[in-house]
C-alpha positions in Angstrom: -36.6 -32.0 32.4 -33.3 -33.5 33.6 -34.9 -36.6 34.1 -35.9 -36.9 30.1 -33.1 -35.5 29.5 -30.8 -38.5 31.2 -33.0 -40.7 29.5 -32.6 -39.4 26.2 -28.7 -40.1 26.6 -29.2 -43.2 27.8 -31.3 -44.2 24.5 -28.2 -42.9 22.6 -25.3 -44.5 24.6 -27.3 -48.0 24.5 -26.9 -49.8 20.8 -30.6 -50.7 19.5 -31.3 -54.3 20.0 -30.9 -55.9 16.9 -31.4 -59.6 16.1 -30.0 -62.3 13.2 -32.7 -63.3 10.8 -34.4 -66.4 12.1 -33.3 -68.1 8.7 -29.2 -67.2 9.8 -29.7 -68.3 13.1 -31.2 -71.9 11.6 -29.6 -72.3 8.3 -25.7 -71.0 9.2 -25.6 -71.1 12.7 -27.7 -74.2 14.8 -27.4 -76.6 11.4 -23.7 -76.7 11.8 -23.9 -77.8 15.7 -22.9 -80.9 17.2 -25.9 -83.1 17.8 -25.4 -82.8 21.4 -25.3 -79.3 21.5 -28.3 -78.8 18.8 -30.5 -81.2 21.1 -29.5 -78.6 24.1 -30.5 -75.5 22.3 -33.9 -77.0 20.9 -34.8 -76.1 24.6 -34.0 -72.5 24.2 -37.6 -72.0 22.3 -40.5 -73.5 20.6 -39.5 -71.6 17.6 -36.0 -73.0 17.2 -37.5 -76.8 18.0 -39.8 -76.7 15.5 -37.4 -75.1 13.0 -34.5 -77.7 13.7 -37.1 -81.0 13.8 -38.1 -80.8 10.0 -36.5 -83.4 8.2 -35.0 -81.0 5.7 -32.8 -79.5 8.8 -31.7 -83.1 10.1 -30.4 -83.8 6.5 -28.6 -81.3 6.1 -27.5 -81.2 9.2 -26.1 -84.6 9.2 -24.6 -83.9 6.4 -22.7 -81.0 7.5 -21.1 -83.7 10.8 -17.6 -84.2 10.2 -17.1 -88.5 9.8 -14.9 -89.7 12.8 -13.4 -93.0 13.7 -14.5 -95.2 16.4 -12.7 -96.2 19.6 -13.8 -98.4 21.8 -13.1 -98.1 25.5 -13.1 -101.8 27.3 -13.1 -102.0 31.0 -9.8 -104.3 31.7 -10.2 -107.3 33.4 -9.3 -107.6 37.7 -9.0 -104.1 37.7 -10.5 -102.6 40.7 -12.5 -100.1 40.1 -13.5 -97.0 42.2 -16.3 -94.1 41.6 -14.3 -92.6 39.0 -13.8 -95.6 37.0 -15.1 -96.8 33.7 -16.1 -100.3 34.4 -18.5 -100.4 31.2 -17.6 -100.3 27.9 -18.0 -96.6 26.1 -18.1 -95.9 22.7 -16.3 -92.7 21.7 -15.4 -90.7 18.2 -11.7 -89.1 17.9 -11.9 -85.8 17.0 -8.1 -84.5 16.3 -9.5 -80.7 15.6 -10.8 -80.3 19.2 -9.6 -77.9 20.9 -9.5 -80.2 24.7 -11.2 -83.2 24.3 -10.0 -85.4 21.1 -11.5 -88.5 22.7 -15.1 -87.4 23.1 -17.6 -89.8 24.5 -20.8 -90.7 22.3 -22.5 -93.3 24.4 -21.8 -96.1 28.0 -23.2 -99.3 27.4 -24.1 -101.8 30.2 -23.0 -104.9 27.9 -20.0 -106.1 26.3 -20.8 -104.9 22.4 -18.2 -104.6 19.3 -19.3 -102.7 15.8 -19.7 -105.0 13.1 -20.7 -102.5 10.3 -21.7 -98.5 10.3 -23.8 -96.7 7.9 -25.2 -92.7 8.2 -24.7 -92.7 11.8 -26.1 -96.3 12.5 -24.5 -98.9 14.1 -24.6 -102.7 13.7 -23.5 -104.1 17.1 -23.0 -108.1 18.0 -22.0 -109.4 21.2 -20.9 -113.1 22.1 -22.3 -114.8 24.8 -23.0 -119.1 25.4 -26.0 -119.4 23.2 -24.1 -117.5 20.3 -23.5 -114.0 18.8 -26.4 -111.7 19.1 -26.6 -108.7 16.7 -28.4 -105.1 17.2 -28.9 -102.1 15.7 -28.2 -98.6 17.4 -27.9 -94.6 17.0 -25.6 -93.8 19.6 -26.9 -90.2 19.5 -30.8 -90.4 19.8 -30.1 -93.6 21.6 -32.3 -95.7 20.3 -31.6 -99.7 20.5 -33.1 -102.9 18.7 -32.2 -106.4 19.0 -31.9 -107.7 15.1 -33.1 -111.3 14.3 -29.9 -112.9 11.6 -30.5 -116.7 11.2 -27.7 -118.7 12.5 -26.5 -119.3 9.3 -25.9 -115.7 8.6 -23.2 -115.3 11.5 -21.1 -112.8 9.1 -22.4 -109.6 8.7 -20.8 -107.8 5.8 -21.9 -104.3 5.1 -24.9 -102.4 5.8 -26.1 -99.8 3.3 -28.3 -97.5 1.8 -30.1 -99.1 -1.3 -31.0 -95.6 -3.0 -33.9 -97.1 -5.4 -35.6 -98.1 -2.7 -34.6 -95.4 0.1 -34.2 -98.9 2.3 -31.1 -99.6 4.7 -30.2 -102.8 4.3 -27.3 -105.9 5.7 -25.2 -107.9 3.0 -24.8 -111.3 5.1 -22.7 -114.3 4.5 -23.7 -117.6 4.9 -26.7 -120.4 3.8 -30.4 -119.6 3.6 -33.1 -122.2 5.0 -35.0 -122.1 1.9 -34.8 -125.5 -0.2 -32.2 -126.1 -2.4 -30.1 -122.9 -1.1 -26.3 -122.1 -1.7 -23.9 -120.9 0.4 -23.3 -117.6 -0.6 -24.0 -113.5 -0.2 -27.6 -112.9 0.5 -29.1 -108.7 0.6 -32.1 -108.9 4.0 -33.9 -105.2 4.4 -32.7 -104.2 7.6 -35.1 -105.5 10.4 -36.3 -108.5 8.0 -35.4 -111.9 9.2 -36.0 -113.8 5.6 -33.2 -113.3 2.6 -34.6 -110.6 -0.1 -32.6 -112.2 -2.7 -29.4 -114.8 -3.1 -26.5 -112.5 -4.5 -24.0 -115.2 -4.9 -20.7 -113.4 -5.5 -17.2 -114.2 -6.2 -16.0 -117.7 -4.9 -16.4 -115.9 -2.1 -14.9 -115.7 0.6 -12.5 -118.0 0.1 -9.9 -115.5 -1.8 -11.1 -112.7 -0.2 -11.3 -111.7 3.6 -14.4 -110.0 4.5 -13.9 -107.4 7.3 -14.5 -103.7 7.3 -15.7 -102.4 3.7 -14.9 -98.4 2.0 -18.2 -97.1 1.0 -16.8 -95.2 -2.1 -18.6 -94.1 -4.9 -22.2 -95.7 -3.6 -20.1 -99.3 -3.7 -18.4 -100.9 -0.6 -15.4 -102.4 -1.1 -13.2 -105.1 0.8 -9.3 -105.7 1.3 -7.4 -108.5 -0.6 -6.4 -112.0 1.2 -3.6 -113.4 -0.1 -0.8 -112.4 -2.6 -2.4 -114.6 -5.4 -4.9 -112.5 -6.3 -4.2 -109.1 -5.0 -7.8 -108.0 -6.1 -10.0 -105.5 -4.1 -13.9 -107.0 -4.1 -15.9 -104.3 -4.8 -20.0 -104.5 -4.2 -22.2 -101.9 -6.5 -25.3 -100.9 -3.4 -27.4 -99.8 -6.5 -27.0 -102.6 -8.4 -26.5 -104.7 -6.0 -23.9 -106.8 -7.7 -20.3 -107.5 -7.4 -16.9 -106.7 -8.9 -13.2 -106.8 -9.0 -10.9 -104.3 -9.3 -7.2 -104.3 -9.1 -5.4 -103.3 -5.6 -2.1 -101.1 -5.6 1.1 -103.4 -5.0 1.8 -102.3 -1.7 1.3 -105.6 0.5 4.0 -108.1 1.1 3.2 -111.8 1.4 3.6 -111.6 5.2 1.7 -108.4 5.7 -0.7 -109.1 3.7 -3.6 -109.6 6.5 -2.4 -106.2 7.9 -3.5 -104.3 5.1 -6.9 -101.8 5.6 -9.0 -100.0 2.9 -10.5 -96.7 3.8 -12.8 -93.7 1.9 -10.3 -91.0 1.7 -11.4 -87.4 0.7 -14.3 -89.2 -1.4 -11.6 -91.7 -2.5 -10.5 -95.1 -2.0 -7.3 -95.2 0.0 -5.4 -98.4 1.2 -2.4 -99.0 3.3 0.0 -101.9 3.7 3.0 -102.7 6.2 6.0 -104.1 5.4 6.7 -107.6 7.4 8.1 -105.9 11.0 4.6 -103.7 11.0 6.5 -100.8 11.4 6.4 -98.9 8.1 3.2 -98.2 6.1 2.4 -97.3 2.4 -0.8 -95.7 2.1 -2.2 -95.5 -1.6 -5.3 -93.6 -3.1 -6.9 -94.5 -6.0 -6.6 -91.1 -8.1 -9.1 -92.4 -11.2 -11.4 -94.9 -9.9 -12.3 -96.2 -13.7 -8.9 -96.5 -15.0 -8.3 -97.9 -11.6 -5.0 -95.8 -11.4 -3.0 -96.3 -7.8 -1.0 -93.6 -6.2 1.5 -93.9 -3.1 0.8 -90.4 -1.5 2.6 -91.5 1.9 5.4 -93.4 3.2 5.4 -93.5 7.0 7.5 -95.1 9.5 6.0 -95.8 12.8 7.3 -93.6 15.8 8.4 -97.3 17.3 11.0 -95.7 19.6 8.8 -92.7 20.9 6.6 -96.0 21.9 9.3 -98.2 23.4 10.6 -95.2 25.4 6.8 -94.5 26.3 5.4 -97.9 27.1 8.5 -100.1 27.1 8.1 -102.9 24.2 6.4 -103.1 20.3 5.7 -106.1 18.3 3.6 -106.8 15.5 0.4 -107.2 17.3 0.1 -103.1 17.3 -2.8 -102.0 14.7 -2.6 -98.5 13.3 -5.9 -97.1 11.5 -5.7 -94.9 8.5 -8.5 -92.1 9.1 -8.5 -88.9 6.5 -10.7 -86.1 7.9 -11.8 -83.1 5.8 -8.9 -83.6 4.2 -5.9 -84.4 7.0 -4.6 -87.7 6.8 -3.9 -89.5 10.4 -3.0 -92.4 12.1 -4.4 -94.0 15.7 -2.1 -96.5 16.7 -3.4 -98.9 19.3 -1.0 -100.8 22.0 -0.7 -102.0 24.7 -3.9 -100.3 26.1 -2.7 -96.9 24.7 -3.7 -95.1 21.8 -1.3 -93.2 19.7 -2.1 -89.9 17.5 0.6 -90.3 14.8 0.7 -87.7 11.5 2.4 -88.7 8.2 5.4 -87.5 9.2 5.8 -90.5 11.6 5.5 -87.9 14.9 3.4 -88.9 18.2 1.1 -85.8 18.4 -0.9 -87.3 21.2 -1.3 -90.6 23.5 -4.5 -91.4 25.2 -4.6 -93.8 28.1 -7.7 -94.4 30.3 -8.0 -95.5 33.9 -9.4 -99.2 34.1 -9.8 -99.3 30.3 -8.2 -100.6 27.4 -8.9 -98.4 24.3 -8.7 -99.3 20.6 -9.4 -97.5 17.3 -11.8 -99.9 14.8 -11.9 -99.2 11.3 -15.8 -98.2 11.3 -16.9 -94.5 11.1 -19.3 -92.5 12.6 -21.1 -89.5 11.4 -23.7 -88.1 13.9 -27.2 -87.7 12.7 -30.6 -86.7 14.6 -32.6 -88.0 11.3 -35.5 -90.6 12.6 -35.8 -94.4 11.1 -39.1 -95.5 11.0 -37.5 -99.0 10.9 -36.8 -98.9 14.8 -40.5 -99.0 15.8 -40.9 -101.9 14.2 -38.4 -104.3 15.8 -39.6 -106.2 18.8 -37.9 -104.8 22.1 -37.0 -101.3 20.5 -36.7 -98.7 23.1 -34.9 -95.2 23.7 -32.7 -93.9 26.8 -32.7 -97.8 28.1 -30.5 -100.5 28.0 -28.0 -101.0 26.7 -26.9 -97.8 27.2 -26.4 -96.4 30.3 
């Protein structure tokens, strides 16, 4: 009697076991995870595998990854390195809203690779080497590699893109086709294929304009000014598949002109200019895309003296990268080695220095995604958890 009786207290002191409803857990809970940490619990249970491999989970999913910049760790020549060293080169995302970690390491690669273009957590790598550039495609987070095949008269790589019609990633490429009677010119190749789809042609091209890392805003990439005569922004419609002009804000100065960066801000296209001594910036968003209406929302002086008195020198070499996250504005300043987290106001919030590395912030993005590409399997030499990466 005691015995059911301390039993029956027991039932009534402990809380019935109650669980979330499977579609909670899923749907609220694993679906905004980091990749890294979604691939962990996928060995929790069969259940929570099968319900977090369908493709309707990895898309929304992906889409629920917050878009970070790129930095590049390089290992820095002569150094000598011990066990604890990096002597490879890493990729990593900057994440300013992490709690320890704002430098948080997405991949080590055996070889010496730089990004060229990003799309949907994809990444167009080329490396240099005495028989040329090479070019590859990667996702740092399934780790899946592929050499890519670009004819040696496409040595400029563009954009890369999602062509909606089609559902097809493809590369915009510069240069000449082999085909008879072929211009030089912009030319669209499905990703993978080593033969032109079709000539686009474009603006007299590249001369005016420089082509180095496009905003994808509003389905269209778009590409900086060159010089002061024609301060136009080249814009290139993916659906379409056609380009444009469109005016640029009249931040840039004639000297500072080649110092000037475009960017997707908050679903909008922002731009920044220095003046001549690279130490103040004007960054501008474009508030109505078709009346092409500019707005200076910032005027920041760089922290030069925090830097001086930090690392002991500035000049004009120092690159600062404009990066809007879910809706903070930032800067990563790289020099000398370092990297600099500077806000609007023109205060250092962080610094980040790495032992045996040099670390820069590129203008590409990258936003996570467990979503599978049929594409890989069929490149020659694709293969998973080899190398490059390490």
């Amino acid at each position: 009697m005691e015995s059911g009786t301390a039993a029956m207290a027991m039932a009534e002191a402990t809380p019935p076991r109650r669980c979330l409803p499977e579609e909670i857990v899923v749907w609220e809970i694993l679906v905004r995870l980091p990749a890294k940490s979604l691939l962990r619990c996928r060995a929790v249970c069969y259940a929570w595998r099968r319900a977090t491999s369908t493709r309707d989970f990895l898309l929304s999913h992906h889409g629920r990854q917050p878009t970070l910049p790129i930095v590049w760790g390089k290992p820095v020549s002569g150094f000598k390195y011990d066990d604890a060293s990096a002597c490879y080169d890493e990729l990593l995302a900057f994440d300013h809203r992490a709690a320890d970690a704002k430098l948080q390491s997405v991949a080590r690669l055996d070889e010496s690779y730089c990004s060229r273009a990003s799309c949907n957590g994809l990444l167009i790598l080329y490396k240099f080497s005495l028989t040329g550039t090479s070019f590859s495609i990667c996702n740092p987070v399934t780790r899946e590699h592929a050499p890519l095949w670009i004819p040696g008269d496409f040595g400029s790589v563009l954009g890369m893109y999602l062509h909606r019609p089609s559902g097809e990633y493809r590369l915009l490429l510069h240069g000449r086709s082999h085909m008879p009677n072929a211009t030089t010119g912009c030319y669209v190749f499905v990703l993978g294929s080593d033969q032109p789809l079709r000539y686009i042609g474009g603006p007299d091209a590249a001369g005016a304009l420089r082509f180095d890392t496009p905003a994808l805003v509003y389905h269209s990439l778009h590409w900086c000014p060159m010089n002061e005569s024609r301060m136009v922004i080249l814009v290139f419609d993916t659906t379409t598949e056609s380009f444009r002009e469109m005016h640029a804000p009249p931040g840039p100065t004639k000297s500072s002109i080649f110092d000037s960066s475009i960017f997707e801000m908050d679903d909008k296209l922002g731009f920044c200019g220095y003046n001549d001594a690279n130490e103040v910036l004007d960054i501008w968003v474009l508030q109505n895309y078709e009346g092409e209406v500019w707005v200076r929302q910032y005027n920041v002086t760089l922290p030069v003296e925090e830097i001086l008195g930090m690392y002991g020198c500035w000049n004009d070499d120092s690159y600062g990268s404009v990066v809007s996250v879910d809706g903070d504005v930032l800067l990563l300043v790289s020099h000398g080695g370092w990297l600099f987290y500077v806000d609007t106001d023109g205060e250092v919030v962080d610094s980040f220095h790495r032992c045996g590395q040099q670390i820069y912030a590129s203008d590409f993005r990258l936003k996570q995604t467990l979503i599978p590409h049929n594409f890989f399997t069929t490149l020659e030499d694709h293969a998973a958890n080899a190398s490059p990466f390490l």
